[in-house]
LUMSE-932687 format. One record per atom (N, C-alpha, C): chain; atom name; x, y, z. Coordinates in Angstrom, 1 decimal. Example, Ala and Ser with C-alpha at 12.3 -4.5 7.8 and 13.67 -1.06 7.14 Angstrom:
REM LUMSE-932687
ATOM c  a      x      y      z
ATOM A  N   13.2   -5.7    7.8
ATOM A CA   12.3   -4.5    7.8
ATOM A  C   13.2   -3.3    7.8
ATOM A  N   12.8   -2.2    7.1
ATOM A CA   13.7   -1.1    7.1
ATOM A  C   12.9    0.0    7.9
***
This chain:
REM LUMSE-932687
ATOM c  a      x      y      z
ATOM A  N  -31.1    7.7  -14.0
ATOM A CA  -29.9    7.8  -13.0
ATOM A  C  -29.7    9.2  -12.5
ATOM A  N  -30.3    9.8  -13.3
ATOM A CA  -30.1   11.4  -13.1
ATOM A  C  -30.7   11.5  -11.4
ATOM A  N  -31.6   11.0  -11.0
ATOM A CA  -32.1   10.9   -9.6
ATOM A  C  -31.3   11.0   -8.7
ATOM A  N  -30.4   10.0   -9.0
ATOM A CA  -29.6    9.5   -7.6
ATOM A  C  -28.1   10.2   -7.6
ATOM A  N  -28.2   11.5   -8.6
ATOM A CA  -27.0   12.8   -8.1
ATOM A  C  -28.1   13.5   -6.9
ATOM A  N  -27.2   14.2   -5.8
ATOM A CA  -27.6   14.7   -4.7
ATOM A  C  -27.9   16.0   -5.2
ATOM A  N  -28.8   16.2   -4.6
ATOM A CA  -29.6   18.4   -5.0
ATOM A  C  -28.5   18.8   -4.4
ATOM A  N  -28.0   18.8   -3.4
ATOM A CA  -27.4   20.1   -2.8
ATOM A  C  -26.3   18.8   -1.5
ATOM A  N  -25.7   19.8   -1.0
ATOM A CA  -24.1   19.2    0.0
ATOM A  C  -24.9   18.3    1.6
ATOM A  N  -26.8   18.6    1.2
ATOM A CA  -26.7   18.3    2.5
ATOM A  C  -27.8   17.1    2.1
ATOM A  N  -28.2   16.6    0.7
ATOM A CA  -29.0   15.6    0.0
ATOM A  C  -28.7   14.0    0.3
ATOM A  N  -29.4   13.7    1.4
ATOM A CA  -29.0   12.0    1.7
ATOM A  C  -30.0   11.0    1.4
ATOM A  N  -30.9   11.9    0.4
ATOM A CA  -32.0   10.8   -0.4
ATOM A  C  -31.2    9.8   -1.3
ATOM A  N  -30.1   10.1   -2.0
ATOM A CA  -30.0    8.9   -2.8
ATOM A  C  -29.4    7.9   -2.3
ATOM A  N  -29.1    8.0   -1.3
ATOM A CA  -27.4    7.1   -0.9
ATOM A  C  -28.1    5.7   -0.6
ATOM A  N  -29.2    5.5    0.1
ATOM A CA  -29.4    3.9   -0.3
ATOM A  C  -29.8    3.4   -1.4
ATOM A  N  -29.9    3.9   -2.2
ATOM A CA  -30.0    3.4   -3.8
ATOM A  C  -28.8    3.4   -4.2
ATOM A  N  -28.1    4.3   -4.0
ATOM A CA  -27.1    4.4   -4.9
ATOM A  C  -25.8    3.2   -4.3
ATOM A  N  -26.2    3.0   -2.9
ATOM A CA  -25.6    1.5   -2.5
ATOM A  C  -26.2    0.2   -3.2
ATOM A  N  -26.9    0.5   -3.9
ATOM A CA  -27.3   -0.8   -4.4
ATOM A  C  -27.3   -1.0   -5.8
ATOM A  N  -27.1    0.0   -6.3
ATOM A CA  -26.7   -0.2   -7.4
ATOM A  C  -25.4   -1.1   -8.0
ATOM A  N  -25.2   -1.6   -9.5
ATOM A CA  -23.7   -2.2   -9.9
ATOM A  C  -23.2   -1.0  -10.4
ATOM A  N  -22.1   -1.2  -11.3
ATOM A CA  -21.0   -1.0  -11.8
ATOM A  C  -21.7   -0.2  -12.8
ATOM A  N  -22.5   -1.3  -13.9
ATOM A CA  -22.5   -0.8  -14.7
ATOM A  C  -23.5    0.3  -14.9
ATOM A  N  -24.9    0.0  -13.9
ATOM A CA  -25.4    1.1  -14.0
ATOM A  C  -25.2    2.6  -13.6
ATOM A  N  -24.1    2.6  -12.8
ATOM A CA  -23.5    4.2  -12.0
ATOM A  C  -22.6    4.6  -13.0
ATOM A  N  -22.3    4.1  -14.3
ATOM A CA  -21.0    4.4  -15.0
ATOM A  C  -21.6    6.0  -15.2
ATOM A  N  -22.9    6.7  -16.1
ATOM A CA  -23.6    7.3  -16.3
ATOM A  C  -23.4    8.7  -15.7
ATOM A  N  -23.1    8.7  -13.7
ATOM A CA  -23.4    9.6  -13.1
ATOM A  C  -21.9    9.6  -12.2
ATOM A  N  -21.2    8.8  -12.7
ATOM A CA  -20.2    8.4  -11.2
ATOM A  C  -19.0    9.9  -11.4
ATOM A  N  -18.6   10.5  -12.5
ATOM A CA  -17.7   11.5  -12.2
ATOM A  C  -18.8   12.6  -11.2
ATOM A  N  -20.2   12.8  -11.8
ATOM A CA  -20.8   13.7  -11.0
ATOM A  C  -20.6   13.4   -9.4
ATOM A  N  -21.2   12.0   -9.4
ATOM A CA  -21.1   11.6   -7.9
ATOM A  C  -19.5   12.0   -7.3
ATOM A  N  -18.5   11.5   -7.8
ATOM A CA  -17.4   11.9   -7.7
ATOM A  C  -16.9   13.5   -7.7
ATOM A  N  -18.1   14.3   -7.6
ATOM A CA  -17.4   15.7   -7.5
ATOM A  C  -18.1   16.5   -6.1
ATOM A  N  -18.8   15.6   -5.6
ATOM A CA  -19.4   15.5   -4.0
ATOM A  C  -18.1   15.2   -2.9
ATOM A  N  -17.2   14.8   -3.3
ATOM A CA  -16.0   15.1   -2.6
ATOM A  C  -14.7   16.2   -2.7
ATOM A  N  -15.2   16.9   -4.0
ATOM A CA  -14.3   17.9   -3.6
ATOM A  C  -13.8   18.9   -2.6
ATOM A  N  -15.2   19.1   -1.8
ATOM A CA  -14.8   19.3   -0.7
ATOM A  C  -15.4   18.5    0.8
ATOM A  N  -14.7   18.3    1.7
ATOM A CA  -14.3   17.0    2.6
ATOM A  C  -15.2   17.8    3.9
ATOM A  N  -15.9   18.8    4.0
ATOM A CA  -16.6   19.5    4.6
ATOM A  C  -17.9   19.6    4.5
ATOM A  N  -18.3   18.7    3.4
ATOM A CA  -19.3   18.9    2.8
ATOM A  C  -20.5   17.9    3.4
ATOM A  N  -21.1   17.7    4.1
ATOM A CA  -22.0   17.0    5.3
ATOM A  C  -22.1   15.8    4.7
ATOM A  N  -22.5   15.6    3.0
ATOM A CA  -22.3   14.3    2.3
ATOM A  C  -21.1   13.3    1.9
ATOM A  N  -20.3   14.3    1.8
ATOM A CA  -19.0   13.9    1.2
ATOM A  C  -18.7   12.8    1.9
ATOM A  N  -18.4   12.3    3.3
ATOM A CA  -18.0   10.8    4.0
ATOM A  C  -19.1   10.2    3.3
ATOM A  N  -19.8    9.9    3.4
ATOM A CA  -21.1    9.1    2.9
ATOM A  C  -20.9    8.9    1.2
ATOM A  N  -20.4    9.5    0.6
ATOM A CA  -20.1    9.8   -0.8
ATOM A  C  -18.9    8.9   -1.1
ATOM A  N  -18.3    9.0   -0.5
ATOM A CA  -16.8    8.0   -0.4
ATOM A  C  -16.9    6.5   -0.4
ATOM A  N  -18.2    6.4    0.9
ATOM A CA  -18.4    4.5    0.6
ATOM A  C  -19.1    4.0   -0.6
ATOM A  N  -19.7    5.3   -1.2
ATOM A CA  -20.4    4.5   -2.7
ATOM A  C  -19.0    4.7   -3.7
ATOM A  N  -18.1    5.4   -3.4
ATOM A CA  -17.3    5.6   -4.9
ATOM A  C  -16.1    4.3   -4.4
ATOM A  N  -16.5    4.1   -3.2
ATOM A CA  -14.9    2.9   -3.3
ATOM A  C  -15.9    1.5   -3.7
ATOM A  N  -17.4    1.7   -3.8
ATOM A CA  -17.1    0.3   -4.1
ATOM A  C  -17.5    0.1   -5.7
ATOM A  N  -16.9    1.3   -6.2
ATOM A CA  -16.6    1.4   -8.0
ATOM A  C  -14.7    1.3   -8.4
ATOM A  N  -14.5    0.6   -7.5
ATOM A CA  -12.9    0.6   -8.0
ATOM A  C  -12.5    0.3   -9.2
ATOM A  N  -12.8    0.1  -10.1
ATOM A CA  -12.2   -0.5  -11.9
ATOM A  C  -12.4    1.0  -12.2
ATOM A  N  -14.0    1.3  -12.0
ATOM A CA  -14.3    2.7  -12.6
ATOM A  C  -13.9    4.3  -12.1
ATOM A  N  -13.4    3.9  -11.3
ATOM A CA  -13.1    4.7  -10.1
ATOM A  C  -11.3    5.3  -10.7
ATOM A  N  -10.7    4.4  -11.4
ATOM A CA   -9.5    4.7  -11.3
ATOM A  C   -9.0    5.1  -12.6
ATOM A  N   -9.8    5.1  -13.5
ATOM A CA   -9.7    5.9  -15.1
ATOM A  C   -9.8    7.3  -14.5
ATOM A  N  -10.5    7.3  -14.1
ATOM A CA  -11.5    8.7  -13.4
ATOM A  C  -10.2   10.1  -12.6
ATOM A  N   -9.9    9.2  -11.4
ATOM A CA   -8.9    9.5  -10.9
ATOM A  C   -7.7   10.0  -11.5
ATOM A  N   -7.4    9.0  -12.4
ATOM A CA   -6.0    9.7  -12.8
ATOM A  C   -6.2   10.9  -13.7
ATOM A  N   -7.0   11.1  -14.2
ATOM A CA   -7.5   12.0  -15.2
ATOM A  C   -7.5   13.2  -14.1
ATOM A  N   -8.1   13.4  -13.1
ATOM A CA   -8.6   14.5  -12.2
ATOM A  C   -7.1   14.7  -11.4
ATOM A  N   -6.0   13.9  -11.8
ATOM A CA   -5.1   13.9  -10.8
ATOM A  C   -3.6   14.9  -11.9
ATOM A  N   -3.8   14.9  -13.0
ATOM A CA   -3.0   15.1  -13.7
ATOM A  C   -2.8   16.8  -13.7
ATOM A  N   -1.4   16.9  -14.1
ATOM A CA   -1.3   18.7  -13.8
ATOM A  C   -2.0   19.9  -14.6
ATOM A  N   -3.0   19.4  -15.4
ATOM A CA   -3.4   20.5  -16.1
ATOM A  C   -5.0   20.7  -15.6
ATOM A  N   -5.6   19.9  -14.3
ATOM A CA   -6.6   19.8  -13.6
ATOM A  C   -6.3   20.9  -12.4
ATOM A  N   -6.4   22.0  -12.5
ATOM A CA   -6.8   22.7  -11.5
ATOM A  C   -7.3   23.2   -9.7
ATOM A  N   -8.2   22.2   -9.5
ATOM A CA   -9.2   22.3   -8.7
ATOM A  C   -7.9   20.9   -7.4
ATOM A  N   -7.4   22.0   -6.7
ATOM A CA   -6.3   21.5   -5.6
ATOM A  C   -7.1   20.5   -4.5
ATOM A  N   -8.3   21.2   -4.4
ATOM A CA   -8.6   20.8   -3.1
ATOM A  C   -9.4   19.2   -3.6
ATOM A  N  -10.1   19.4   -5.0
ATOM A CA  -10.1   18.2   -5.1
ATOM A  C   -9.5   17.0   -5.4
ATOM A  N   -8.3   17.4   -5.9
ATOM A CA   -7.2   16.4   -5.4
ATOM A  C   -7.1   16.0   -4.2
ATOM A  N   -6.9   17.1   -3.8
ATOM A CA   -6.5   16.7   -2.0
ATOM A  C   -7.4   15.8   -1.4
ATOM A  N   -8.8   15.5   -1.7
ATOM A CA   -9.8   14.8   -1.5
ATOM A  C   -9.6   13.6   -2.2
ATOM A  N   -9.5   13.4   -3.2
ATOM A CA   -9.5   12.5   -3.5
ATOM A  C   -7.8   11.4   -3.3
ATOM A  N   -6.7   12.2   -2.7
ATOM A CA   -5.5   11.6   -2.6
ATOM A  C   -5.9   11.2   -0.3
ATOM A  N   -6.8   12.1    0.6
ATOM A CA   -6.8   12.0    1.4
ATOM A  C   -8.1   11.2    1.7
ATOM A  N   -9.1   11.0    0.9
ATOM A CA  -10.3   10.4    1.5
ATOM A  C  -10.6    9.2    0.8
ATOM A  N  -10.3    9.5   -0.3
ATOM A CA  -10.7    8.1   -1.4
ATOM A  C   -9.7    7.0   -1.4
ATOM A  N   -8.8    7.7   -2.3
ATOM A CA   -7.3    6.5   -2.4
ATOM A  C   -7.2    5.6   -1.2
ATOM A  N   -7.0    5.8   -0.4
ATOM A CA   -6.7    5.1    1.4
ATOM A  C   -7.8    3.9    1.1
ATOM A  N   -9.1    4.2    0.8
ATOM A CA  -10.0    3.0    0.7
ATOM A  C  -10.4    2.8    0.0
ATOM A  N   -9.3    2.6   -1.2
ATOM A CA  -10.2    1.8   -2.6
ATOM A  C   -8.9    0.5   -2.5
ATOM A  N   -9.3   -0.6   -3.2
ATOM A CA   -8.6   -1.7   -2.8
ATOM A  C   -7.3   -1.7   -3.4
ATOM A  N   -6.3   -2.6   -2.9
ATOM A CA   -4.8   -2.6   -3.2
ATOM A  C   -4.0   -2.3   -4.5
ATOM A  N   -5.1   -3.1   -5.4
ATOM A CA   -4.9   -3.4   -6.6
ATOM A  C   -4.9   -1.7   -7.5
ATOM A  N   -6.2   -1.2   -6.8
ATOM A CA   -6.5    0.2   -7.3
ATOM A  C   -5.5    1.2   -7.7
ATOM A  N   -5.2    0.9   -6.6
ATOM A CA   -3.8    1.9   -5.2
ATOM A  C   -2.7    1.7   -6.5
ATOM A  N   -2.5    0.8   -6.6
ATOM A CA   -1.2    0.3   -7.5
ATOM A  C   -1.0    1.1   -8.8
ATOM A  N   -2.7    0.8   -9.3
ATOM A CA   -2.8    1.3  -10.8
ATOM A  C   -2.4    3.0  -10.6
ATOM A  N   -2.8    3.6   -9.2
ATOM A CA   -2.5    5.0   -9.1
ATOM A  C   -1.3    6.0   -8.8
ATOM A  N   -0.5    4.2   -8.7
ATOM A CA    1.1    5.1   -8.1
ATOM A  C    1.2    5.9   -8.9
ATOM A  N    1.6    5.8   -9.9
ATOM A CA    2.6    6.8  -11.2
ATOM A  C    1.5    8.2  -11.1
ATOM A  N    0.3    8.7  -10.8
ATOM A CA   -0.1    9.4  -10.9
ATOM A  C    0.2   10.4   -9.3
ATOM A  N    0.3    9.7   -8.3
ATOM A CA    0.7   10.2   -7.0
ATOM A  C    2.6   10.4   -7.3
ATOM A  N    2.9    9.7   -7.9
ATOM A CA    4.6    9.4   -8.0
ATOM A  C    5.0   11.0   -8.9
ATOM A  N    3.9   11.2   -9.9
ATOM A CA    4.0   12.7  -11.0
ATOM A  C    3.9   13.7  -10.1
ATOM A  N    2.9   13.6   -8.8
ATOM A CA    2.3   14.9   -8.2
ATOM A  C    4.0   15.3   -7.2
ATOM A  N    4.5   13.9   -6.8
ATOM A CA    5.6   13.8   -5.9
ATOM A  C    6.9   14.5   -6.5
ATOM A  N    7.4   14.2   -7.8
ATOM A CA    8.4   14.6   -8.7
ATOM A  C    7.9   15.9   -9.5
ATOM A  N    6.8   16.0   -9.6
ATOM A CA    7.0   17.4  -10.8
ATOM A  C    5.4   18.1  -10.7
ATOM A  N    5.4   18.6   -9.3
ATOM A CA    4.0   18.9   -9.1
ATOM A  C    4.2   20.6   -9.7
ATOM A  N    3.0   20.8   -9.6
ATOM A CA    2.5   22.1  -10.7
ATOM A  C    2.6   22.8   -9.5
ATOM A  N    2.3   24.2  -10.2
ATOM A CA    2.4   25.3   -8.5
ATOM A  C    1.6   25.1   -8.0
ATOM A  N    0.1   24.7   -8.5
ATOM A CA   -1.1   24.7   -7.9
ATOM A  C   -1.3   23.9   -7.0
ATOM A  N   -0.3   22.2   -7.2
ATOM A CA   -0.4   21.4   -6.1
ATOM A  C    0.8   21.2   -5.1
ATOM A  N    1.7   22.4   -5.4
ATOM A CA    2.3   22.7   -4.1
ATOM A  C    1.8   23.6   -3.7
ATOM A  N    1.7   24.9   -3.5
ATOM A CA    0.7   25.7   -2.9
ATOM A  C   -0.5   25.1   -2.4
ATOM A  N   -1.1   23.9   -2.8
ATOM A CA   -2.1   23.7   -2.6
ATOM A  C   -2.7   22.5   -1.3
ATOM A  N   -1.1   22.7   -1.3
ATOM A CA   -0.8   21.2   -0.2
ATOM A  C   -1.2   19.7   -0.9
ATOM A  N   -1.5   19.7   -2.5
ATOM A CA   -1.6   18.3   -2.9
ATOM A  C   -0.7   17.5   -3.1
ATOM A  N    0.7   18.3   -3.1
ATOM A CA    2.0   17.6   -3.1
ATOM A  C    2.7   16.9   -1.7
ATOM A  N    2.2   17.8   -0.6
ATOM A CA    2.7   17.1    1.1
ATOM A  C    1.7   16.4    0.9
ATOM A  N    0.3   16.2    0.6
ATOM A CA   -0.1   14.9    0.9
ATOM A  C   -0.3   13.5   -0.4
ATOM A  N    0.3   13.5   -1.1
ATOM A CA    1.0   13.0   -1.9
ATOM A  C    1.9   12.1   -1.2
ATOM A  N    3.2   13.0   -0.4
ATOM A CA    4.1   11.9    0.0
ATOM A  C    4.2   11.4    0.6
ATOM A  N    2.7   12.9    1.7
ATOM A CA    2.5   11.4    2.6
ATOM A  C    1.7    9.9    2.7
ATOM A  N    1.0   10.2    1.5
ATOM A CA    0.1    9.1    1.0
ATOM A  C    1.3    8.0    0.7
ATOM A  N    2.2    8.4   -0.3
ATOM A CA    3.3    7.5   -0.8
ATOM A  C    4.1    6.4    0.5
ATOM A  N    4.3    7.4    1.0
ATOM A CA    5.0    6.9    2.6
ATOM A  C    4.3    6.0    3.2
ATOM A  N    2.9    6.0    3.4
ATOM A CA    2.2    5.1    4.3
ATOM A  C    1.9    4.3    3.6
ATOM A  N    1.8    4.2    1.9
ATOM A CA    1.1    3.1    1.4
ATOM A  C    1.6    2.6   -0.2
ATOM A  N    3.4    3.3   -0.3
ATOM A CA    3.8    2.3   -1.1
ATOM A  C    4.5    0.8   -0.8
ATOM A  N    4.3    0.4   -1.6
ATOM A CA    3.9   -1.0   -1.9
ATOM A  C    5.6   -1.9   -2.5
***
């Protein structure tokens, strides 16, 4: 499985494989795959997004963990609150309120400074439920 992580930001050998893959065989690689969106600049990163939404069960352990305030890395929140969340299914979304609802009520400096809190409410705004 080790194959189908990308060499480098601009690696588009795996992506039809890795579209074909299940659930259970990506469990293995999917936080790595998942760290190809930390930044939204990154020539793979859109392309990276349609394989991780269609891991939604696994997708959303993942998430909250990377979303909590002792996780550092702003910008990949902000990726993953601006690119991901929006297109993983409803159900997902739901399981992720209280993690967007923590960033909204009691964000860390790092995710206000970091702009992960404005887009937080505005995620909340357009897509609570």
């Amino acid at each position: 499985m080790k194959r189908l992580i990308p060499k480098d930001k601009f690696d588009f050998t795996p992506f039809t494989t890795l579209m074909e893959i299940n659930e259970d065989e990506v469990q293995l690689i999917l936080l790595e795959l998942l760290s190809w969106i930390a930044d939204m600049n990154w020539p793979i990163a859109d392309a990276m997004l349609g394989v991780l939404a269609r891991f939604p069960d696994s997708m959303v352990p993942l998430i909250k963990e990377l979303l909590k305030p002792t996780e550092t890395d702003e910008d990949w929140k902000w990726s993953i609150i601006v690119g991901l969340m929006p297109i993983l299914p409803p159900k997902s979304q739901i399981l992720l309120r209280d993690s967007i609802k923590r960033i909204i009520d009691s964000p860390s400096d790092g995710e206000v400074y970091g702009g992960v809190w404005e887009v937080a409410k505005n995620y909340m705004q357009k897509h609570d439920r």
